[in-house]
N, C-alpha and C positions, 0 to 999 in steps of 0.2 A: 679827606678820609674820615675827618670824626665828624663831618655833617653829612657822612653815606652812613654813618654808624646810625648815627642819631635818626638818620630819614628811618631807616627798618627796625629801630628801636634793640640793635642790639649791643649799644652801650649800657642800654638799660640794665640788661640779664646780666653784661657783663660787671657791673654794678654790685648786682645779687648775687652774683657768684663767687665774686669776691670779699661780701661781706656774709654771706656763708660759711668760707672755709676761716676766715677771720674769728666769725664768734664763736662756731662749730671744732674747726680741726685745728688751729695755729693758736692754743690755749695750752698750758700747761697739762690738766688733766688729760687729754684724746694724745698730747706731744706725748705724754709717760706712760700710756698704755701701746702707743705702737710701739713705744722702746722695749715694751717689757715683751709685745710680742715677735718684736725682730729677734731677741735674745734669748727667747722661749725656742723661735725655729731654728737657731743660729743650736745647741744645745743639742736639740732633736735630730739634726743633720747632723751631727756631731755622734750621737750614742747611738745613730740608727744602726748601723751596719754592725759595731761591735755588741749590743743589745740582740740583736736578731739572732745574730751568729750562735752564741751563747746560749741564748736559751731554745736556738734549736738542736743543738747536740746534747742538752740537759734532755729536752723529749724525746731523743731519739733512743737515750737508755732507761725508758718508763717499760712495763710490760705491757702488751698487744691488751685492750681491754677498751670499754665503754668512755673513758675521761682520754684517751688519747688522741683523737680527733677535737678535744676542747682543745686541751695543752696544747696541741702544733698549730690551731688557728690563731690561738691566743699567745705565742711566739712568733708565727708571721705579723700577726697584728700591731706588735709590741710598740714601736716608732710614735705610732698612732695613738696608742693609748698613753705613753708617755709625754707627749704632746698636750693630748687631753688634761692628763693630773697635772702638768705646768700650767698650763692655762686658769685651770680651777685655783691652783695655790693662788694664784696671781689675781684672780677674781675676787678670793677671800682676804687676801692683803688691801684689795683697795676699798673693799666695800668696809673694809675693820675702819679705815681710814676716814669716812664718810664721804668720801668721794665716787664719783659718780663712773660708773665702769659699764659702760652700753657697750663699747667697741671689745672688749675681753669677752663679753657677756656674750656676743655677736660669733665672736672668733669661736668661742667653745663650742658651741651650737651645732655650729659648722663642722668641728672636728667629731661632737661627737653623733651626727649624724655619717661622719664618714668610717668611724669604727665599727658602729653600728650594721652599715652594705659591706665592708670588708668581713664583720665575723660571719653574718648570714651568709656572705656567698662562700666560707670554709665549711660551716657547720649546717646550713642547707643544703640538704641535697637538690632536693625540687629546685628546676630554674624558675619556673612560673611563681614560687611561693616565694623566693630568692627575691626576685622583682617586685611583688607586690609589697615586698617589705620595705625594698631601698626607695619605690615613694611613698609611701604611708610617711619616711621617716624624713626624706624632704618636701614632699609637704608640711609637715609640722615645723619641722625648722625654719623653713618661709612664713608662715605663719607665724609665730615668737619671734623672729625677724623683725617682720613688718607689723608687728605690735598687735595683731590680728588674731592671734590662737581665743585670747579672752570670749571675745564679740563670736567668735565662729564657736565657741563652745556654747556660749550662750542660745545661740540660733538652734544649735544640735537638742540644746536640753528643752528648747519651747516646742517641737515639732514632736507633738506626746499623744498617746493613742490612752485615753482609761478604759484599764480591762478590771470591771469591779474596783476593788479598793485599793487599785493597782496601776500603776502609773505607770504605763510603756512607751520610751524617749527613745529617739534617736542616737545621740548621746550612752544612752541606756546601754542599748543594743550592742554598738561599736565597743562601749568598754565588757558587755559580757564574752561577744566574739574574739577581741584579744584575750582576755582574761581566763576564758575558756583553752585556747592554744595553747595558751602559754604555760597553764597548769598541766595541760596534759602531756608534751613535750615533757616537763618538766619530770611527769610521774614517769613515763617512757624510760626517758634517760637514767631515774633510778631505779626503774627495775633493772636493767640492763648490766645497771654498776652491781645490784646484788645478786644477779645470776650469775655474771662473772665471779664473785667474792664467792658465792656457793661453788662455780666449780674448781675452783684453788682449794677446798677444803677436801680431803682424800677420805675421811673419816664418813662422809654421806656418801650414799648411793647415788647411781647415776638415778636412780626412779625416784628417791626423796628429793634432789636436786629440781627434777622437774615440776614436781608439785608442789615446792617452795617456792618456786620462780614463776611458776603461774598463779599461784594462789597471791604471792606480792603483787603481781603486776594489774589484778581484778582490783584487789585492795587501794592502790594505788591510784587507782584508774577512778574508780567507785568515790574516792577523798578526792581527787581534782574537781572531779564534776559536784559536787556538793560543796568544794569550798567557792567554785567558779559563781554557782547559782546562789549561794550566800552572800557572793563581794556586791551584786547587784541589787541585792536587797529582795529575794526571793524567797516569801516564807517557808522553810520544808516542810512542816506542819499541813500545808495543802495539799501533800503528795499522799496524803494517809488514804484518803478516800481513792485515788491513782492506784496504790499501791494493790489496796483491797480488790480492785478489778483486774486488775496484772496477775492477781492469788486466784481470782472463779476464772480466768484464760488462761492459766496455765492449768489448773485441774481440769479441764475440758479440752484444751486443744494441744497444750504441749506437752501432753502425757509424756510423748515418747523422748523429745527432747528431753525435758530433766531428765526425764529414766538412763539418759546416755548421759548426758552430764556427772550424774551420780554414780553409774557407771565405772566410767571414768576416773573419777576419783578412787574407788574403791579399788579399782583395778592397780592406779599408782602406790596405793595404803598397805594393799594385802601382795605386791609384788610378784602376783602370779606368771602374768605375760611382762617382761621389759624388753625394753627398743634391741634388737638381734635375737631374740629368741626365734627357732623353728617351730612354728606351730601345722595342726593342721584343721581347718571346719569344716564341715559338712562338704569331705573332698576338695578344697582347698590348701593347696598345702606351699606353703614358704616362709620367710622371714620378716619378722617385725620391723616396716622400714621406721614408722613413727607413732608414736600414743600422742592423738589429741585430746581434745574436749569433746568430742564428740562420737568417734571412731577411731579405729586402727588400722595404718596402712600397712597390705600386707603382700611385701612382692615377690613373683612367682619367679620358678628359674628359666622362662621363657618371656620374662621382659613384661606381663602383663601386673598389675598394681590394683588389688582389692582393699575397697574401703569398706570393710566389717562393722558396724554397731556393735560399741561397747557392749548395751543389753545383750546384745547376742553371746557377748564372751563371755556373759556371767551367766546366763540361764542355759545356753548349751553345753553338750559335751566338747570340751578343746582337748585335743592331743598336743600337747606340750613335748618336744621332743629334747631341749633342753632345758627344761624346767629346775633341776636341783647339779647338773652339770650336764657338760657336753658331748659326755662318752653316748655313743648309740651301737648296740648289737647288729649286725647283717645277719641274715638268715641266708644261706643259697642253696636252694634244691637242685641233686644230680640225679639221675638215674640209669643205671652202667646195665650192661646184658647180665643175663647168670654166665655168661663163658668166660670173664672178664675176673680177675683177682680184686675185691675187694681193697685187699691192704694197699696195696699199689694204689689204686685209685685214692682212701683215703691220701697217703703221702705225698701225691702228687698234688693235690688238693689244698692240703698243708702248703705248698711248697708254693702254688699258683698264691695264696694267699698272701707271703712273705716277697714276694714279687711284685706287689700292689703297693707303692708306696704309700696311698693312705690309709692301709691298713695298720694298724698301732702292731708293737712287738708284746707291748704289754696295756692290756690283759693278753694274753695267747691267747691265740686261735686253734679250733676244735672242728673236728671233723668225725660225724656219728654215723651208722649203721641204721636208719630210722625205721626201716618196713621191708619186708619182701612180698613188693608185687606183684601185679598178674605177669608184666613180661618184664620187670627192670628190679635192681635192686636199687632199693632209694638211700643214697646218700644227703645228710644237711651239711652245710657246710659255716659254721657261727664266726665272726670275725669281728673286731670292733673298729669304730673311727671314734674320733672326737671333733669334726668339721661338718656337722650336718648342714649346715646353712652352704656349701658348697655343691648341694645336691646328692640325692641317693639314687636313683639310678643310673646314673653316667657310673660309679663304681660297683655297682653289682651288675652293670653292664663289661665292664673292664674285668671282675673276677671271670664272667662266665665265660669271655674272651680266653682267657690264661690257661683256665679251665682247659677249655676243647682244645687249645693246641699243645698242652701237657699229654691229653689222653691220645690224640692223633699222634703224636711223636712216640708213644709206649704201648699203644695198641690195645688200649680200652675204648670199650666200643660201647658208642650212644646209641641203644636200639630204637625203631619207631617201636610204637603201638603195635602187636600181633592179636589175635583171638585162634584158641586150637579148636575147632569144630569135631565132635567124635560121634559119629551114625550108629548106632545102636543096630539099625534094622538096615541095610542097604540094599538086600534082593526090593523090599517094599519100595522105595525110593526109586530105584527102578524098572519096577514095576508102575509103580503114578507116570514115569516120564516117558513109556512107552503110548504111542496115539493108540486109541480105539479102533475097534475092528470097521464097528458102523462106519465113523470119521473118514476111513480109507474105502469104503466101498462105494462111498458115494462121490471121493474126489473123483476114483476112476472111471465113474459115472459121466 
């Protein structure tokens, strides 16, 4: 047997592999770092489940808001991150020591590339974005593994494009494209948290609310990308000359844009139109579904959805129908014969009116005597609502309904249209319509 070893040479390896784990792992130092990590998972298996538990019924009584998708991923998490900060203590104890901690160093690594794919896939939504994260992050942890991040960093930062006095890296690039995400995410998520906090405060308008929340989240947005392009070393002083051409393109081509933009704002400022108001445009007539940046959606009571320019709502005439409140007048025009009792008609009128349940009790409703016309006497009939956004002619369809079967039921009578025609002269008349003498002497020709 040890001269079959010996022929293939695997007493050799076996040799080396023995005198590997001899100088390598069966030493005091690598013997006190597994113990501390057996003792570290021994711990974490220990407080997982009571850890978890806990601080998921602590987030279960947070309110519905932006940080609560952090909180419950970062309580599912918990085990793992717990793990992690043992590991680290233990990392810091032995390095204090001057002893040498490759295998802790190794283990943290590890865990915290796995906390790392556990909170991305709670607090990512995207799968594909999800994924590209959890290898980016082992990659790099193989990498610092196998001693390798250094040298692979180094290669990143040689492979460099100069643009001007400007040095464009690979390296470069990678750490703007993270650094870039990361801020913007970042500005994201606190606009979100101060939208929320603005709509818990009752004292602002829902319209000041909006333009708080949108004006943070440009602002936000505008400081990510500017500190993004500052971490990289990107002077903004070069953007002046940028800037200046973006100012003669937008006075030439994006007239219109700003103009709604500005718009826009005005419109959130000066509170005229807010998100349910009834309005109507040029024959367009429904409720304010949203105020953007740009336009106003505005949907109809047959389901169709017009997107209006802002400019349009500030340079045209808008019919605002609840503009300073919600109350709106009906107008309904009758028109009864002359053989027909007026009064009756108004009280029945009256009466169809108090019949309508959307019709309000107060203000009262009013019923006038308005014109005597050629064949009808013209009643108006005035009623109020305070629901316009419910539609207006489905209920002055519904009064004129009540209407006619009031006056059908008490014998007021809707006349059509007549004309009285009165002949003056009628021998002449027919006289014209009798035929001519010629005409007949020559049919019987």
């Amino acid at each position: 047997m040890d001269s079959w070893l010996t022929a293939i040479g695997g007493q050799q390896y076996a040799d080396r592999a023995m005198a590997w784990a001899r100088d390598t792992i069966l030493v005091p130092d690598t013997l006190l770092q597994l113990t501390c990590i057996l003792l570290v998972g021994l711990v974490t298996l220990t407080a997982a489940r009571p850890l978890r538990g806990t601080l998921l019924r602590q987030t279960g009584r947070l309110p519905p808001g932006p940080l609560l998708p952090v909180a419950a991923a970062l309580a599912r998490s918990s085990p793992s991150i717990l793990l992690l900060l043992l590991l680290w203590f233990g990392w810091l104890a032995f390095t204090a020591t001057h002893s040498a901690a490759t295998l802790l160093r190794t283990a943290e690594s590890l865990v915290l590339v796995w906390v790392l794919i556990r909170l991305s896939s709670h607090l990512v939504r995207n799968e594909a974005l999800a994924r590209v994260i959890a290898v980016a992050a082992w990659v790099i942890a193989a990498l610092n593994i196998a001693g390798l991040l250094g040298p692979v960093v180094g290669v990143m930062d040689a492979m460099a494009v100069p643009l001007g006095n400007y040095r464009l890296s690979l390296l470069l690039l990678v750490k703007g494209v993270a650094t870039t995400a990361l801020l913007i995410w970042l500005a994201n998520t606190a606009a979100r948290m101060i939208e929320h906090w603005l709509d818990r405060i009752p004292a602002i308008t829902p319209v000041m609310r909006v333009l708080a929340g949108k004006l943070t989240r440009v602002v936000l947005l505008v400081l990510a990308v500017v500190l993004a392009l500052g971490s990289i070393g990107i002077d903004l002083t070069a953007f002046a000359v940028f800037s200046g051409a973006v100012g003669v393109g937008v006075g030439f081509g994006l007239q219109k844009v700003v103009s709604n933009l500005i718009s826009g704002v005005i419109l959130l400022l000066d509170r005229s139109i807010k998100p349910g108001d009834v309005i109507e445009v040029e024959g367009t007539y429904g409720f304010v579904n949203a105020l953007n940046a740009r336009y106003v959606a505005v949907r109809t009571r047959d389901g169709k959805e017009f997107l209006i320019p802002n400019e349009d709502l500030i340079t045209q005439r808008v019919t605002n129908w609840s503009y300073s409140n919600d109350l709106i007048r009906l107008h309904v025009k009758v028109g009864i014969s002359y053989q027909s009792d007026p009064h009756t008609a108004i009280r029945l009128a009256l009466e169809a009116a108090r019949e309508v349940p959307r019709v309000l009790a107060e203000p009262e409703s009013t019923c006038l005597l308005v014109e005597f016309g050629g064949s009808t006497i013209d009643l108006e009939l005035r009623c109020w609502i305070n629901d316009p956004v419910n539609g207006m002619g489905n209920i002055r369809s519904e009064l004129m309904l009540r209407i006619w079967d009031l006056y059908q039921a008490n014998g007021i009578e809707l006349p059509n249209p007549q004309r009285d025609i009165t002949l003056r002269n009628p021998e002449a008349l027919a006289a014209a319509l009798q035929p001519h003498p010629t005409a007949v002497t020559r049919q019987r020709a």
